[in-house]
PDB file of N, CA, C and O in Angstrom:
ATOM      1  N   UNK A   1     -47.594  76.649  71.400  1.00  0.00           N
ATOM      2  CA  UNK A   1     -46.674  75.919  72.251  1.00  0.00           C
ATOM      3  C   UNK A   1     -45.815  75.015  71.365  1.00  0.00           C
ATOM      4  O   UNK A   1     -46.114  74.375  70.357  1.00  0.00           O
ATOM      5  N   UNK A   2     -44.767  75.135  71.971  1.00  0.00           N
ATOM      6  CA  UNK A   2     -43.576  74.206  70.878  1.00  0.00           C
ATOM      7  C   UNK A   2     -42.752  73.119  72.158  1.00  0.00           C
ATOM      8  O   UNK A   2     -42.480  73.456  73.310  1.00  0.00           O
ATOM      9  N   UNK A   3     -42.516  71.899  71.568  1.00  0.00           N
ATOM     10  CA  UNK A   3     -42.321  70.762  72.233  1.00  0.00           C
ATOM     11  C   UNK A   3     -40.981  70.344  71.431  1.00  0.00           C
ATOM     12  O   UNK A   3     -40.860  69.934  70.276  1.00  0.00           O
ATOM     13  N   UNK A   4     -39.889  70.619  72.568  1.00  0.00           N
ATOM     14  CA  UNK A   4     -38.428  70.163  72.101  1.00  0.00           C
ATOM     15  C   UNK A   4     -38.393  68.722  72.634  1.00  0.00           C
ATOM     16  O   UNK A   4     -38.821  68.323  73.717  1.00  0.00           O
ATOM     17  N   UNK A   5     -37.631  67.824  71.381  1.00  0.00           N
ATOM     18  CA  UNK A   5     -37.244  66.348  72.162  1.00  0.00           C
ATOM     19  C   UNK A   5     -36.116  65.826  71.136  1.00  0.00           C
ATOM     20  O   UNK A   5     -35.885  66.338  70.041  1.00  0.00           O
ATOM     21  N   UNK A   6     -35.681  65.090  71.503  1.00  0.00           N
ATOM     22  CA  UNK A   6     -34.457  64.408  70.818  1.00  0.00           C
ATOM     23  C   UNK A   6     -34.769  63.225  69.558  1.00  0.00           C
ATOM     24  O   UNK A   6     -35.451  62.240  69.843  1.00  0.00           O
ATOM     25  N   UNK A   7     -34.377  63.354  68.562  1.00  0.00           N
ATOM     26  CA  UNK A   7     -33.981  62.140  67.606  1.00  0.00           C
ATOM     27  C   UNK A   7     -33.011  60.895  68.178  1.00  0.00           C
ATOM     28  O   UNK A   7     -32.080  61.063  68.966  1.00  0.00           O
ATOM     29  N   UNK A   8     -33.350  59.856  67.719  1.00  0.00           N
ATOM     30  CA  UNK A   8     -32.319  58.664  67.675  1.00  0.00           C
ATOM     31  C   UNK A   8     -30.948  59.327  67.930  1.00  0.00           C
ATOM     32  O   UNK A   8     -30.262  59.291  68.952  1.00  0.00           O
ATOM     33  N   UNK A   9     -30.703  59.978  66.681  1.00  0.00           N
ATOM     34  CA  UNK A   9     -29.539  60.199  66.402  1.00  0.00           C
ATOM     35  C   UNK A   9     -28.554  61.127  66.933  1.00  0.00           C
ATOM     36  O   UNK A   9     -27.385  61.331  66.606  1.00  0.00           O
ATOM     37  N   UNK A  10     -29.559  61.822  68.145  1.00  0.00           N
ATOM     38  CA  UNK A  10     -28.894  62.796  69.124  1.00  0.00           C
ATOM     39  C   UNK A  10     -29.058  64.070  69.169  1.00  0.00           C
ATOM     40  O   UNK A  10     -28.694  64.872  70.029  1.00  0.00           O
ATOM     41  N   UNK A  11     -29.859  64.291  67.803  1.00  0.00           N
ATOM     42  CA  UNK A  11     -29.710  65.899  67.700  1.00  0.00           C
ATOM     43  C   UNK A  11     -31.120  66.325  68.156  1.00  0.00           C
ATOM     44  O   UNK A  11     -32.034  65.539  67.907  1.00  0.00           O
ATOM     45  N   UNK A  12     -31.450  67.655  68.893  1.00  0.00           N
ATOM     46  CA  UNK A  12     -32.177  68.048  69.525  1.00  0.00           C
ATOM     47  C   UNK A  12     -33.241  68.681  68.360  1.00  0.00           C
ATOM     48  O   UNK A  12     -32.818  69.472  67.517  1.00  0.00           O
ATOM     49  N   UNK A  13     -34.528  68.294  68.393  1.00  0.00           N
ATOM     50  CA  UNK A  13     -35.267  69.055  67.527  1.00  0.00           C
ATOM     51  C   UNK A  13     -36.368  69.997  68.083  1.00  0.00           C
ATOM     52  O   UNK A  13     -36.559  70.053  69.297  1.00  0.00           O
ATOM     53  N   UNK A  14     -37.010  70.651  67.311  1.00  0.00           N
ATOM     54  CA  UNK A  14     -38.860  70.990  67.970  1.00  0.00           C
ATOM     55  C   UNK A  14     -39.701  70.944  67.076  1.00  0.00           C
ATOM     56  O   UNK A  14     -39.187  70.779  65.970  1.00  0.00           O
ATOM     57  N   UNK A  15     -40.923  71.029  67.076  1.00  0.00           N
ATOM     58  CA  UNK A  15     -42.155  71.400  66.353  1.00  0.00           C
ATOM     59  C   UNK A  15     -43.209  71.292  67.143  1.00  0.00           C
ATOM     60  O   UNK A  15     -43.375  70.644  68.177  1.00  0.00           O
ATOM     61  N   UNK A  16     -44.047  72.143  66.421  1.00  0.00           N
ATOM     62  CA  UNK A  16     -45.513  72.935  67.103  1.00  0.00           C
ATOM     63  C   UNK A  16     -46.168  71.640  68.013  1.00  0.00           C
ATOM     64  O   UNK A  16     -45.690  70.524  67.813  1.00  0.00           O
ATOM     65  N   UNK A  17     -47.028  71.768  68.796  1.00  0.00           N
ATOM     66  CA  UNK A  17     -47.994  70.922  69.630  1.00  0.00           C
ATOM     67  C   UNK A  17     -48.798  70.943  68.586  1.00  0.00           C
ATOM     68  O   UNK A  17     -49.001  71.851  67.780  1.00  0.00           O
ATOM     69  N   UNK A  18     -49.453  69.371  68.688  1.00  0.00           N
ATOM     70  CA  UNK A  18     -50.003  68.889  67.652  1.00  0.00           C
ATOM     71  C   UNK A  18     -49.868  68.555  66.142  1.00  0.00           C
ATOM     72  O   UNK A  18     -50.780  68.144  65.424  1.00  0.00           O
ATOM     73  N   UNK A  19     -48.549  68.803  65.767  1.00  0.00           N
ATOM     74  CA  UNK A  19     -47.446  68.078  64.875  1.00  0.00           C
ATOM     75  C   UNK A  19     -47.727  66.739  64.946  1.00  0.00           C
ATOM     76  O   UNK A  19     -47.897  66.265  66.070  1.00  0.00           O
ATOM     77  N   UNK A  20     -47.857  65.652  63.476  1.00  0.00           N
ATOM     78  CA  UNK A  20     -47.990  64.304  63.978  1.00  0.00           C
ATOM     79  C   UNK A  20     -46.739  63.990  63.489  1.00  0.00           C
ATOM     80  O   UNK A  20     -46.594  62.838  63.898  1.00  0.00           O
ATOM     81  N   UNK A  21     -45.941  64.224  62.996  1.00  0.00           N
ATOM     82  CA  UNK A  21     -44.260  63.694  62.732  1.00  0.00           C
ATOM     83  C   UNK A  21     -43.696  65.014  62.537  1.00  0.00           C
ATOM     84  O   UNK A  21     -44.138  66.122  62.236  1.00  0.00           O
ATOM     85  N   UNK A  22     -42.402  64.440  62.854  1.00  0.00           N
ATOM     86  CA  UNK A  22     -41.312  66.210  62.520  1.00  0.00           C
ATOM     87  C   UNK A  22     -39.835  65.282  61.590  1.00  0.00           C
ATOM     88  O   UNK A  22     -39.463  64.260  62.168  1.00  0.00           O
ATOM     89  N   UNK A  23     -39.328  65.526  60.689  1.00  0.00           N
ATOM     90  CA  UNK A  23     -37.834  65.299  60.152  1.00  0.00           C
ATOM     91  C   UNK A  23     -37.204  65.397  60.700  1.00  0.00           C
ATOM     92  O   UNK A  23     -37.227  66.343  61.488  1.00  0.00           O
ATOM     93  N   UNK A  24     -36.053  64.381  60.684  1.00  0.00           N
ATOM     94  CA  UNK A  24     -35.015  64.817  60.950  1.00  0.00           C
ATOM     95  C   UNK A  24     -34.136  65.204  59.927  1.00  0.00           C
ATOM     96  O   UNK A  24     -34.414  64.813  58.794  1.00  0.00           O
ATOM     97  N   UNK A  25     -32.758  66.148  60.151  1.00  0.00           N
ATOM     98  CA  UNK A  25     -31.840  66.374  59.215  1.00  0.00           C
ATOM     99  C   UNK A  25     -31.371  64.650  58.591  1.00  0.00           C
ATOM    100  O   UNK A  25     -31.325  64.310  57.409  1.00  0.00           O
ATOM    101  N   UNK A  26     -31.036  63.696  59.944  1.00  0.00           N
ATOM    102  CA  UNK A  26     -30.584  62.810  59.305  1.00  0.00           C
ATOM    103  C   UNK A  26     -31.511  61.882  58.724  1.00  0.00           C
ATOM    104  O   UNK A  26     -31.146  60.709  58.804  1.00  0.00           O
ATOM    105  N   UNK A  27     -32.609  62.088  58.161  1.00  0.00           N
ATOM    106  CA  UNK A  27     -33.755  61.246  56.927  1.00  0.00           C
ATOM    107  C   UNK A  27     -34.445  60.792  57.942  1.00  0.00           C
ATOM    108  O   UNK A  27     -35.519  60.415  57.472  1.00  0.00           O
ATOM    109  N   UNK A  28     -34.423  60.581  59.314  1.00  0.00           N
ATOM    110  CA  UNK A  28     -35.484  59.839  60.293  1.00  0.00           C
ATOM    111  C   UNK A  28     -37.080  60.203  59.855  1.00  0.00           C
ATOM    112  O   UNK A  28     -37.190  61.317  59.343  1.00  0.00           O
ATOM    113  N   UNK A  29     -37.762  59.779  59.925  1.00  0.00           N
ATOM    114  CA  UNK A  29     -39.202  60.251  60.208  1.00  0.00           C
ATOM    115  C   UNK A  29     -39.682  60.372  62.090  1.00  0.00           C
ATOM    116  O   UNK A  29     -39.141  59.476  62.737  1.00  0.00           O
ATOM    117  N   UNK A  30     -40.301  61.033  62.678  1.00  0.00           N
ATOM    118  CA  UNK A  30     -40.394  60.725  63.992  1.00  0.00           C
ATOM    119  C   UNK A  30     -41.832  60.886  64.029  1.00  0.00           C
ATOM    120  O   UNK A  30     -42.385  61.606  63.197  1.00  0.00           O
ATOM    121  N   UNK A  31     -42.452  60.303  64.883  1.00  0.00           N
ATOM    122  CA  UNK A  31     -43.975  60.285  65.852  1.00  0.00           C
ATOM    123  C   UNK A  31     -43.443  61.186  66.693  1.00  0.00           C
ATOM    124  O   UNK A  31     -42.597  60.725  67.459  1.00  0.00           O
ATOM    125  N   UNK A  32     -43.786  62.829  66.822  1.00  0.00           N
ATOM    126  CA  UNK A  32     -43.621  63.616  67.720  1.00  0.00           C
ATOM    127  C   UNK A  32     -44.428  62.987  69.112  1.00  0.00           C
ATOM    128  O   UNK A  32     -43.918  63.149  70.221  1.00  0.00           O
ATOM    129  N   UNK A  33     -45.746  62.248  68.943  1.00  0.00           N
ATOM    130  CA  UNK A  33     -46.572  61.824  70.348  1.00  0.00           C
ATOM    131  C   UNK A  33     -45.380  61.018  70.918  1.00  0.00           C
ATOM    132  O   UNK A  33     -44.703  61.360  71.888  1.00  0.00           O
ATOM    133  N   UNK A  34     -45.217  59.870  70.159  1.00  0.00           N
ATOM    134  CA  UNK A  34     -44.346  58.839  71.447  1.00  0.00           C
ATOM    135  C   UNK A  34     -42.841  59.372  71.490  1.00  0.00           C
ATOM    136  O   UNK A  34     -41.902  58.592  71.650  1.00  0.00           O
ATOM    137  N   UNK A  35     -42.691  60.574  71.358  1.00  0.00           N
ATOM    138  CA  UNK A  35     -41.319  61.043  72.013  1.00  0.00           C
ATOM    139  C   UNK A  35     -41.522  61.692  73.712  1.00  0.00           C
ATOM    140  O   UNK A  35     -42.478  62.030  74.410  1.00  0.00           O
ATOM    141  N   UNK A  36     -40.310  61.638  73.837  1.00  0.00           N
ATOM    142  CA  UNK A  36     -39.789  61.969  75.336  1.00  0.00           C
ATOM    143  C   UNK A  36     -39.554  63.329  74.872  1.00  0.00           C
ATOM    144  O   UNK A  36     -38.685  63.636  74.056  1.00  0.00           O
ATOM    145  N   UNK A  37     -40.795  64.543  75.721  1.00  0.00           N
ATOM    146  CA  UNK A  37     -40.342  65.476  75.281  1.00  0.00           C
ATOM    147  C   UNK A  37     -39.505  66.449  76.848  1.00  0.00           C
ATOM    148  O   UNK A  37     -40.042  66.705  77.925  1.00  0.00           O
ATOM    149  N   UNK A  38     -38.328  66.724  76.467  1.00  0.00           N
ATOM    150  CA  UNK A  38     -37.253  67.329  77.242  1.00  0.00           C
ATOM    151  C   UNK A  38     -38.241  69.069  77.682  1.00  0.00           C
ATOM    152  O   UNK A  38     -38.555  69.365  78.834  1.00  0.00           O
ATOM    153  N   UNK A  39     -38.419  69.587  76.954  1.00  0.00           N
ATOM    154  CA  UNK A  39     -38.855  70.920  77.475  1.00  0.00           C
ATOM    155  C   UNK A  39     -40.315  71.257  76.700  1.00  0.00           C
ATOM    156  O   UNK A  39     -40.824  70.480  75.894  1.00  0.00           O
ATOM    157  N   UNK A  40     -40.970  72.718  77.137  1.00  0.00           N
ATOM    158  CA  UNK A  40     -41.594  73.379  76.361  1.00  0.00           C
ATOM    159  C   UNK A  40     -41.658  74.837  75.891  1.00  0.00           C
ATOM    160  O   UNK A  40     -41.141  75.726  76.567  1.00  0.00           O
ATOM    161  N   UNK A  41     -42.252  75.074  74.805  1.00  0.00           N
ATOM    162  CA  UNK A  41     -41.465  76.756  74.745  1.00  0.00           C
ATOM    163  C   UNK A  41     -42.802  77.617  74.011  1.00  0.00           C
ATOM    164  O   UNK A  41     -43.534  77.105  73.164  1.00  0.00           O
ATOM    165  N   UNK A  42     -42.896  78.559  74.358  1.00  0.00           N
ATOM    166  CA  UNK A  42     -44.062  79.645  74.061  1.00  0.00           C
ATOM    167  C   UNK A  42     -44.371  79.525  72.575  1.00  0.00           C
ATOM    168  O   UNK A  42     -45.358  79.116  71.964  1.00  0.00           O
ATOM    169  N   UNK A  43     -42.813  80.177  72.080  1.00  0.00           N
ATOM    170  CA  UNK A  43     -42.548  80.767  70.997  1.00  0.00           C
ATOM    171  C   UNK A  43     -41.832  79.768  70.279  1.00  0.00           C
ATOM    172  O   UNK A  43     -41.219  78.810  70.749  1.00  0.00           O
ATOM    173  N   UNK A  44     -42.027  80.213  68.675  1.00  0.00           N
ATOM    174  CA  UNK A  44     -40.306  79.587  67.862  1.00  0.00           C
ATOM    175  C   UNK A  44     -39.474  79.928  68.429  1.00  0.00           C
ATOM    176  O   UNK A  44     -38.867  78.996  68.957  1.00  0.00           O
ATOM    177  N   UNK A  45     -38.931  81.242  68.692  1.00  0.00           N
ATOM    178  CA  UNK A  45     -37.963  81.810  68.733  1.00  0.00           C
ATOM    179  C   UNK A  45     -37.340  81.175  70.398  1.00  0.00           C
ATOM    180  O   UNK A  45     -36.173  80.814  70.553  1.00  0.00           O
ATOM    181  N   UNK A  46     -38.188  81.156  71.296  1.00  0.00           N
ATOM    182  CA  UNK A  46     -38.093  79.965  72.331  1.00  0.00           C
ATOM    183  C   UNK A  46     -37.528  78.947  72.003  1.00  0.00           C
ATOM    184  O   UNK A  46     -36.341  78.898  72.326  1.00  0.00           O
ATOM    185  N   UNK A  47     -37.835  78.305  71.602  1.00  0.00           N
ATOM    186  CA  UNK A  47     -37.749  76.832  71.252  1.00  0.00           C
ATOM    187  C   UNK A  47     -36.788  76.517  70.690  1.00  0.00           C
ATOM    188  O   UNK A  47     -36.252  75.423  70.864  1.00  0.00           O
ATOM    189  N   UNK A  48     -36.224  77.699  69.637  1.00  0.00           N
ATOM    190  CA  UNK A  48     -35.075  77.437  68.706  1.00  0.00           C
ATOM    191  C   UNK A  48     -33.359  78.114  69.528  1.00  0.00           C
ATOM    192  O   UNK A  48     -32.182  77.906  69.232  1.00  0.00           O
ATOM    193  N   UNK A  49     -33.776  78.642  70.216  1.00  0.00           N
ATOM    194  CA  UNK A  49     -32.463  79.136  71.794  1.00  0.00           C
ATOM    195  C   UNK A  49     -32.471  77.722  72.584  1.00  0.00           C
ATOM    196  O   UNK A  49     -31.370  77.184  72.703  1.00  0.00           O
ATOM    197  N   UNK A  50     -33.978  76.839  73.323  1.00  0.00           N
ATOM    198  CA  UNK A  50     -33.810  76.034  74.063  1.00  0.00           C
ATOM    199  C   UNK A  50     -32.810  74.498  73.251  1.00  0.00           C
ATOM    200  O   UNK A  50     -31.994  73.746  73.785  1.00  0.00           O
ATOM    201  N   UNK A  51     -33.384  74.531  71.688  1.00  0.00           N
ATOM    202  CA  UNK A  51     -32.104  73.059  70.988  1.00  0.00           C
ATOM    203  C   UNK A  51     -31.348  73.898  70.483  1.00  0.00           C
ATOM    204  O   UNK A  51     -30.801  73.298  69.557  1.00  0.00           O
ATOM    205  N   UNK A  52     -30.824  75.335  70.531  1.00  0.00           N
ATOM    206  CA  UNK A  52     -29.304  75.726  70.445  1.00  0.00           C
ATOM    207  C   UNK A  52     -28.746  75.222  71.677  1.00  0.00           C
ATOM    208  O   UNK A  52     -27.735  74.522  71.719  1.00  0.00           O
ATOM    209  N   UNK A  53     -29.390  75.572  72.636  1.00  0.00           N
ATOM    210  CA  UNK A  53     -28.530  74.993  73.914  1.00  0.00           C
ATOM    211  C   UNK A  53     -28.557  74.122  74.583  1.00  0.00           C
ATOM    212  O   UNK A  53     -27.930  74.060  75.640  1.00  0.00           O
ATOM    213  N   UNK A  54     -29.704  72.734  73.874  1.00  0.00           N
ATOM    214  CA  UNK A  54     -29.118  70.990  74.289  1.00  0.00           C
ATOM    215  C   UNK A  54     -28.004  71.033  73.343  1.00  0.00           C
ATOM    216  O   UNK A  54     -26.986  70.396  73.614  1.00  0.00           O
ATOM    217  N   UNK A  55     -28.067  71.587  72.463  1.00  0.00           N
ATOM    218  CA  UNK A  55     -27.011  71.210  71.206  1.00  0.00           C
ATOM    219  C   UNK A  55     -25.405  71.289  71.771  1.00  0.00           C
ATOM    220  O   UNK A  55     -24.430  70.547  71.658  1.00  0.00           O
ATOM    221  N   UNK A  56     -25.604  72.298  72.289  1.00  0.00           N
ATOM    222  CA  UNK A  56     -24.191  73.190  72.671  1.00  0.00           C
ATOM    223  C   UNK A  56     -23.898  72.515  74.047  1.00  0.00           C
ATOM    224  O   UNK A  56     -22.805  72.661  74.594  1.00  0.00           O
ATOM    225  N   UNK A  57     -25.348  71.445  74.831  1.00  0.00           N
ATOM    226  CA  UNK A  57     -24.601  70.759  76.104  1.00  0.00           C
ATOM    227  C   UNK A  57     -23.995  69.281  75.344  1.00  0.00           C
ATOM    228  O   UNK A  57     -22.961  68.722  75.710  1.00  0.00           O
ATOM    229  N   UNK A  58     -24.719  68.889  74.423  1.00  0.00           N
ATOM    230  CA  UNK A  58     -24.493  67.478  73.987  1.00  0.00           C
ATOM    231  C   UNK A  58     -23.128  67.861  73.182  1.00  0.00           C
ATOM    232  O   UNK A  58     -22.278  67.140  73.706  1.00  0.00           O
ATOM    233  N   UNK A  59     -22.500  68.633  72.175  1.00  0.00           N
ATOM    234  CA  UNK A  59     -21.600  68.237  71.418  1.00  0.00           C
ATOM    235  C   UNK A  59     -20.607  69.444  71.460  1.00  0.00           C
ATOM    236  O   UNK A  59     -19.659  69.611  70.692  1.00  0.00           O
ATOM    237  N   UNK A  60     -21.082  70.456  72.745  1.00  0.00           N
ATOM    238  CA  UNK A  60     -19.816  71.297  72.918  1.00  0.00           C
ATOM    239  C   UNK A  60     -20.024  72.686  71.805  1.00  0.00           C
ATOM    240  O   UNK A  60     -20.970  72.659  71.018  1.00  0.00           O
ATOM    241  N   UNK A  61     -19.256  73.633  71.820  1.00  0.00           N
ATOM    242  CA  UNK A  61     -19.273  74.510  71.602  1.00  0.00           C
ATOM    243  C   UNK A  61     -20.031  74.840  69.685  1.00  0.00           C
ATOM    244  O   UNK A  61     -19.288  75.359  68.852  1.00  0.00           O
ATOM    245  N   UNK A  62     -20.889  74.609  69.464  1.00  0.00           N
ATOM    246  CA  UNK A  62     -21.555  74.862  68.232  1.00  0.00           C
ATOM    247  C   UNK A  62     -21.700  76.605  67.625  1.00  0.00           C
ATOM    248  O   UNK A  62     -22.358  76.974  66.652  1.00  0.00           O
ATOM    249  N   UNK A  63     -21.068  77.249  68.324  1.00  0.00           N
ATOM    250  CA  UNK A  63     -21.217  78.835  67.852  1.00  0.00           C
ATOM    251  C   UNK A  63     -20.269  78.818  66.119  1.00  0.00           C
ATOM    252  O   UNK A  63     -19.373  78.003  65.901  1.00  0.00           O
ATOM    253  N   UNK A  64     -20.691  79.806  65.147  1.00  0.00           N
ATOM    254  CA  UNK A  64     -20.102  80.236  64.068  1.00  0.00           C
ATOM    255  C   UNK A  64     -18.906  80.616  64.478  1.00  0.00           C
ATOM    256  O   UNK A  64     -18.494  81.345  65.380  1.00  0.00           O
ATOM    257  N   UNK A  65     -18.244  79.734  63.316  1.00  0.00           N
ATOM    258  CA  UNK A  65     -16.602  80.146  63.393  1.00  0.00           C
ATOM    259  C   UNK A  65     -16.290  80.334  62.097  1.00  0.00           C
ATOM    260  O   UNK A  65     -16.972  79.746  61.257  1.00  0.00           O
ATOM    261  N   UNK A  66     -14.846  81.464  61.542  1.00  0.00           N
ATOM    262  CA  UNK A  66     -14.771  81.621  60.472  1.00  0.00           C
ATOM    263  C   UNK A  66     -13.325  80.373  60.471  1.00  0.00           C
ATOM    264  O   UNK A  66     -12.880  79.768  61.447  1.00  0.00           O
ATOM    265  N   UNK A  67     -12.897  80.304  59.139  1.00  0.00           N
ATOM    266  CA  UNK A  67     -12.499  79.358  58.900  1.00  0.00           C
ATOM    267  C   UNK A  67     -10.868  79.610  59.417  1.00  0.00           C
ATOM    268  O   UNK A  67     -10.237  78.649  59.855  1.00  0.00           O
ATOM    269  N   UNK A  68     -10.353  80.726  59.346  1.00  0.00           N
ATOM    270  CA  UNK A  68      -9.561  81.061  59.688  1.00  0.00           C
ATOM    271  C   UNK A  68      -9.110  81.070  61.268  1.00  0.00           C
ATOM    272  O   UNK A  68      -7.955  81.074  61.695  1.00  0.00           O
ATOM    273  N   UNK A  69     -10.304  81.071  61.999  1.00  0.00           N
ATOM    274  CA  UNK A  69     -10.338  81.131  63.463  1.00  0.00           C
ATOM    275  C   UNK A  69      -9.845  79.100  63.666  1.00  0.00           C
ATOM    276  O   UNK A  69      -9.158  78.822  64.649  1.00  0.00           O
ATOM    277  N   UNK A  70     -10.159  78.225  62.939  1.00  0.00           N
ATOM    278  CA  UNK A  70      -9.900  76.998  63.081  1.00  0.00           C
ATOM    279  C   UNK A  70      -8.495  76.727  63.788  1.00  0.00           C
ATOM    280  O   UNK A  70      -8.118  75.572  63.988  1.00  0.00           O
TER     281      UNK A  70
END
């Protein structure tokens, strides 16, 4: 079981149940227990679709773009 919840800093993370801290990209350390956790997911592969798509509600369209498409 994998437990998605949010950083300070907004960005949506996960890691396994029973994780005692998870990183953040931005240097945070987190206590996975005293987070607010938003969802739950079977799989990685779960889990990593469910913070593609807080990601993509919080900051809008996050899909690969080539540079040229800019």
């Amino acid at each position: 079981m994998y437990l998605i919840f949010r950083c300070d800093c907004g960005r949506a993370l996960y890691a396994k149940e029973g994780v005692a801290t998870r990183k953040c990209v931005c240097g945070k350390t987190l206590k996975v227990k005293s987070r607010r956790i938003f969802k739950k997911a079977a799989t990685r592969e779960d889990a990593s679709l469910a913070v593609q798509e807080m990601q993509d509600k919080i900051y809008g369209n996050t899909d690969f773009q080539r540079a040229s498409e800019l």
